[in-house]
C-alpha positions in Angstrom: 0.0 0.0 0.0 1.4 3.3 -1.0 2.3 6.0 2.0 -0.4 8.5 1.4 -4.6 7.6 0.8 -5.5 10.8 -1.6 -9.2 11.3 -0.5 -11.2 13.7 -2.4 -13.8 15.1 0.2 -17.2 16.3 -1.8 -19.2 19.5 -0.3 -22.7 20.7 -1.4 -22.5 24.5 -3.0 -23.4 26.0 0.8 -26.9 28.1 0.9 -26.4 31.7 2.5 -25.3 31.1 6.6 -25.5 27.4 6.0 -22.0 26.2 6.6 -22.1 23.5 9.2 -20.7 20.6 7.2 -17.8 22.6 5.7 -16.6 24.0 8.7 -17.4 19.8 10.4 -15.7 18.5 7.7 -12.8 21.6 7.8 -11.8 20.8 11.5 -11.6 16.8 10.5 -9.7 17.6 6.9 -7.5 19.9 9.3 -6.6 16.8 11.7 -6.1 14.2 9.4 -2.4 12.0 9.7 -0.1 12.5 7.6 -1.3 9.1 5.8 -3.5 11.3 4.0 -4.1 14.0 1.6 -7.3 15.5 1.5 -9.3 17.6 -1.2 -11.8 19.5 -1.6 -14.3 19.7 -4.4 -17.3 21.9 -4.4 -20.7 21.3 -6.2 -21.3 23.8 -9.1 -24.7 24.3 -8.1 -26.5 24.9 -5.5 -29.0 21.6 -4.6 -32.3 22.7 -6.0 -33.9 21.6 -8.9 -33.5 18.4 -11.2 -31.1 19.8 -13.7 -28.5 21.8 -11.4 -28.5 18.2 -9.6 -28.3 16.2 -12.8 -25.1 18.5 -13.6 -24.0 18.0 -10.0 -23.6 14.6 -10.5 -21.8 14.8 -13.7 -19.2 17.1 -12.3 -18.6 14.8 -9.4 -18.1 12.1 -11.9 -15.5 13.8 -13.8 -13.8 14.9 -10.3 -13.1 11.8 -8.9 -10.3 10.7 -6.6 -8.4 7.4 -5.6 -11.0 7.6 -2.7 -14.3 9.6 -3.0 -16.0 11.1 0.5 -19.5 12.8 0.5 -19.4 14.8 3.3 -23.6 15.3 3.7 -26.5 16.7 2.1 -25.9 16.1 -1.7 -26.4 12.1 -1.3 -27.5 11.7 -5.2 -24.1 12.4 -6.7 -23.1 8.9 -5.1 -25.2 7.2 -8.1 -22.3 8.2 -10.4 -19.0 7.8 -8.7 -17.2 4.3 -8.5 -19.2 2.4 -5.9 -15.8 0.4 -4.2 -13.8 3.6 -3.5 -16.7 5.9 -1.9 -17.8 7.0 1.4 -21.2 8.7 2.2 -21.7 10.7 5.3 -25.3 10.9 6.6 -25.8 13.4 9.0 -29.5 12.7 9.8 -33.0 11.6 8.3 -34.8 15.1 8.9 -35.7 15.1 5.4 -37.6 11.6 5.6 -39.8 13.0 8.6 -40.7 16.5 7.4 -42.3 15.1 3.9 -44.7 13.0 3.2 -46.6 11.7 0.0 -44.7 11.7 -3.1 -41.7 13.7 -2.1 -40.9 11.4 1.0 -40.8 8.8 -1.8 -38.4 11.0 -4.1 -36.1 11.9 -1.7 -36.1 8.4 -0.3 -34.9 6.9 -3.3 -32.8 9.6 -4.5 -31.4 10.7 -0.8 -31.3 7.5 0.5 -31.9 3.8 -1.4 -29.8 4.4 -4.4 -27.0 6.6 -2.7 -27.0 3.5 -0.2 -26.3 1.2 -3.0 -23.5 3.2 -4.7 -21.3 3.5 -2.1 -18.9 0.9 -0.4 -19.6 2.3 3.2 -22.1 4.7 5.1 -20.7 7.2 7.8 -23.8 8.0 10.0 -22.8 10.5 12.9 -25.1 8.4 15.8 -26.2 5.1 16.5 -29.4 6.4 16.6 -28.9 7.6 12.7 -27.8 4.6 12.4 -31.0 2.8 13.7 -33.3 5.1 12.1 -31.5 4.7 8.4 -31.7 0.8 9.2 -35.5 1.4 9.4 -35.8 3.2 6.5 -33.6 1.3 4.1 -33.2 -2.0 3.0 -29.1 -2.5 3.3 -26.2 -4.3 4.6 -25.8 -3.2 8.1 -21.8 -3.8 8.2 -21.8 -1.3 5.3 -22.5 1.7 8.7 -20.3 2.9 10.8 -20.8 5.3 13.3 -18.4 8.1 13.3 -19.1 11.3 15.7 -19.2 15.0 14.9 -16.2 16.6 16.1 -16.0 19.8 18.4 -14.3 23.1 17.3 -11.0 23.5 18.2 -11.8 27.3 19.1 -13.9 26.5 22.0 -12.1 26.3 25.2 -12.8 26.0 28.8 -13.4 29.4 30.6 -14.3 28.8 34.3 -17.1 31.0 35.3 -18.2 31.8 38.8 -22.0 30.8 38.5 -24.7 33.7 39.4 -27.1 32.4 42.0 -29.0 35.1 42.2 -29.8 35.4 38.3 -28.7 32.9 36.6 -28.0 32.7 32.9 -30.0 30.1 30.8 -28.9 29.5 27.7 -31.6 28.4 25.4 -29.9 26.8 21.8 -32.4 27.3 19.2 -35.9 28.1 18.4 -37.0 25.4 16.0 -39.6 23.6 16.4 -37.7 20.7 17.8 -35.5 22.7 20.2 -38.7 22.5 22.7 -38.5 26.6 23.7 -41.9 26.2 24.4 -41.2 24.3 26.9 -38.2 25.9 28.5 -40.3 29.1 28.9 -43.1 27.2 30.6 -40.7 25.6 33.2 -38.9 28.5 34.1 -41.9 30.5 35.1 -42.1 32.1 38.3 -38.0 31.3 38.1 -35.7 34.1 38.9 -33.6 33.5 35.7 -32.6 35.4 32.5 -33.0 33.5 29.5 -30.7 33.9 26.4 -31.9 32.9 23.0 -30.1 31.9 20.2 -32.5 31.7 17.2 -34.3 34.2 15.1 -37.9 33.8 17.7 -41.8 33.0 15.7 -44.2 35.5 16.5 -45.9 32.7 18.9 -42.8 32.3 21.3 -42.1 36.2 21.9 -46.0 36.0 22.6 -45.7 32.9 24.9 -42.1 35.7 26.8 -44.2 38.3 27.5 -47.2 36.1 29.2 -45.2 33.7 31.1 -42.9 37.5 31.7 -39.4 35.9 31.0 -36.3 37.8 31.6 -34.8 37.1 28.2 -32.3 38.4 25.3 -31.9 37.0 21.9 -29.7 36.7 19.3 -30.0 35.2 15.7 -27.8 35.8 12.5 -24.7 35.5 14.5 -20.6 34.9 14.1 -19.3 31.3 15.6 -17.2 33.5 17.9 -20.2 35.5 19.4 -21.9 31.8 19.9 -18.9 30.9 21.7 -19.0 34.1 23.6 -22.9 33.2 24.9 -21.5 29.8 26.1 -19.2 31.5 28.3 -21.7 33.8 29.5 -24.3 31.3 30.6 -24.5 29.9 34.0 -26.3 26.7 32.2 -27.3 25.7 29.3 -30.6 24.2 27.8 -31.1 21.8 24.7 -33.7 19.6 25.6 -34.9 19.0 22.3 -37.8 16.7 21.1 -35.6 14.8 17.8 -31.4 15.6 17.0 -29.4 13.5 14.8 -26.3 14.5 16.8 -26.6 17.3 19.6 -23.4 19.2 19.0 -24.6 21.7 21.2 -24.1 19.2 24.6 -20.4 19.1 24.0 -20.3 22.5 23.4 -21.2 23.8 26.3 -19.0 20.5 28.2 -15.7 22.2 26.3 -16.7 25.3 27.6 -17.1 23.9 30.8 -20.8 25.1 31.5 -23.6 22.8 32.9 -26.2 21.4 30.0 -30.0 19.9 30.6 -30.6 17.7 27.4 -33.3 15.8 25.6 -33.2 11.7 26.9 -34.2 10.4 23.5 -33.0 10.1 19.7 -28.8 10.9 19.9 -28.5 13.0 22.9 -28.0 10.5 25.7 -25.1 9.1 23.5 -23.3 12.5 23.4 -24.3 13.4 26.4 -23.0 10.0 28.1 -23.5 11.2 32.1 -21.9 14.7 31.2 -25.7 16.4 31.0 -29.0 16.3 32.8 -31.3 14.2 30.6 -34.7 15.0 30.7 -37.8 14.0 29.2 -38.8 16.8 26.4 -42.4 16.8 26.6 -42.5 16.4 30.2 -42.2 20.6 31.4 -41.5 19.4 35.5 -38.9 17.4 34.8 -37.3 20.2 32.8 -38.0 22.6 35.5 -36.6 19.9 37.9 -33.5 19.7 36.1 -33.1 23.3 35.7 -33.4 24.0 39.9 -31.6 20.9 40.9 -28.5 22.8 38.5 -28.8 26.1 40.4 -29.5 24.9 43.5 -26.6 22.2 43.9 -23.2 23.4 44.1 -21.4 20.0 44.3 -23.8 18.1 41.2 -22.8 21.2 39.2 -19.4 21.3 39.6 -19.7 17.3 39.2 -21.1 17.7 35.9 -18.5 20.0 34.5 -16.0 17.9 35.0 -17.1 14.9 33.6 -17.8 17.5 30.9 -14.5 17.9 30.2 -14.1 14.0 30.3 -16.8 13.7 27.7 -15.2 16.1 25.1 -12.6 13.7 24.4 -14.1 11.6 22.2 -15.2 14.3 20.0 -11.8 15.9 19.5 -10.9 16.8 15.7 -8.0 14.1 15.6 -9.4 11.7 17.2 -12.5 11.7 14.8 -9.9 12.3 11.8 -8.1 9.0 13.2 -11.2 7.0 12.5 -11.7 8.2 9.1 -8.3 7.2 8.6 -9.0 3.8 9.4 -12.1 3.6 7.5 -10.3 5.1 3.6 -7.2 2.6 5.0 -9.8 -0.4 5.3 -11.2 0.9 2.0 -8.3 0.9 -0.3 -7.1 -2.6 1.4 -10.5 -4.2 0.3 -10.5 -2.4 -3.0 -7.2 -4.3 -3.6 -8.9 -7.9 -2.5 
């Protein structure tokens, strides 16, 4: 086998403040061994529509490397590269659960079953991706494995003295699966500020000003002012009701705050016993969680550290080391 695996790593054309695989996949290419050389093609057009999709694929065709790598999103383009040298990386099955009809059937086949096919392994970035894409398509489960997110290297631990007497919440996101609804109802009558990141519907700032939360809220932000709200929070909240991953937890662990997270889909896997899992739908126990944090000194401090602990697993080169393994075992079969 020659020294260096030459791994051509392909990225969707990114929509408008939609960059979370490149800069995923930017911190990996960053931390690979020396074993391998990594590049970078980008799509020519951005993923909507048959024909900028059709051309897509052609281009991706005509750009191959000795090893090819989907990183996420533009699954289709698999259907024309050379099945026993490429990699697909599923993030999630969002798509799948947010359509019905005949477009759950489209992107099925097209996102899913005939990428699937094409490709000599699956990356999925969960065990519970991986159980949900076992549901949904008929394939060999040895083809999966499960390779984490990885955390950015910018975020660091900054110890913070926690405010008792107002403690800062922070709340990550406002979609309809990040369960603010729910936050806001169990910190009423709490003496808390809440910080929001996530542009707010016109039904949450409604739900604010009955419930009269203390809040703030940001949306449209840089990375570094995201990291600068983890180290302003006291705690932070991401007890959502569905995540394919839940990058968010080890956030907040490498920043060395206390997080309260959802206790179903991927989140108890990332969050291992480094979080406060709570039920989502289940506005006591959140409210629970969220008092038992403030109130205990010694369980808060507990959970920091093996906070720290946690973020191991997710570090860039240790996630690049398994993908090195994975293009190694690769080219080795390729050669059986």
């Amino acid at each position: 086998m020659k020294e260096k695996i030459d791994v051509t790593y392909f990225f969707r054309k990114p929509f408008t403040g939609n960059h979370s695989i490149e800069e995923l996949f930017g911190f990996i290419t960053s931390s690979l061994p020396d074993t391998v050389s990594p590049r970078k093609v980008e799509m020519p057009h951005f993923s909507k529509g048959l024909l900028p999709r059709i051309r897509n694929a052609i281009f991706a065709s005509g750009n191959q490397g000795e090893i090819n790598h989907i990183t996420g999103d533009v699954h289709y383009i698999a259907m024309l590269l050379k099945k026993r040298r490429s990699v697909l990386t599923i993030h999630d099955l969002v798509a799948l659960r947010r359509n019905k009809g005949l477009k759950h059937k489209i992107i099925k086949l097209f996102w899913y079953t005939l990428p699937v096919r094409n490709v000599r392994y699956v990356t999925v970035i969960s065990q519970n991706t991986r159980k949900e894409l076992l549901e949904a398509v008929k394939m060999d489960p040895e083809k999966i494995v499960v390779i984490h997110d990885c955390i950015s290297p910018a975020i660091k631990h900054v110890p913070k003295e926690f405010n008792k007497e107002l403690p800062n919440i922070l709340q990550m996101g406002t979609g309809h699966n990040k369960n603010l609804e729910n936050i806001i109802r169990a910190i009423d009558g709490m003496k808390v500020k809440l910080t929001i990141l996530g542009k707010l519907r016109d039904h949450q700032k409604t739900m604010l000003e009955k419930h009269k939360i203390h809040f703030e809220n940001h949306s449209n932000v840089s990375y570094n002012k995201v990291i600068d709200l983890y180290r302003q929070a006291d705690l932070v909240t991401f007890v959502s009701t569905y995540e394919g991953f839940g990058l968010p937890i080890i956030e907040a662990n490498a920043t060395g705050r206390p997080v309260i997270a959802g206790n179903n889909t991927s989140m108890p896997e990332v969050a291992g016993d480094a979080a406060i899992l709570a039920d989502p739908y289940n506005v006591e126990e959140i409210k629970g969680s969220i008092a038992k944090i403030i109130r205990d000194e010694e369980f808060r401090n507990n959970l920091i550290v093996k906070g720290l602990e946690n973020i191991k697993r997710f570090s860039p080169v240790f996630i690049a080391n398994q993908y090195a393994e994975l293009y190694k075992k690769l080219i080795s079969e390729s050669h059986e």
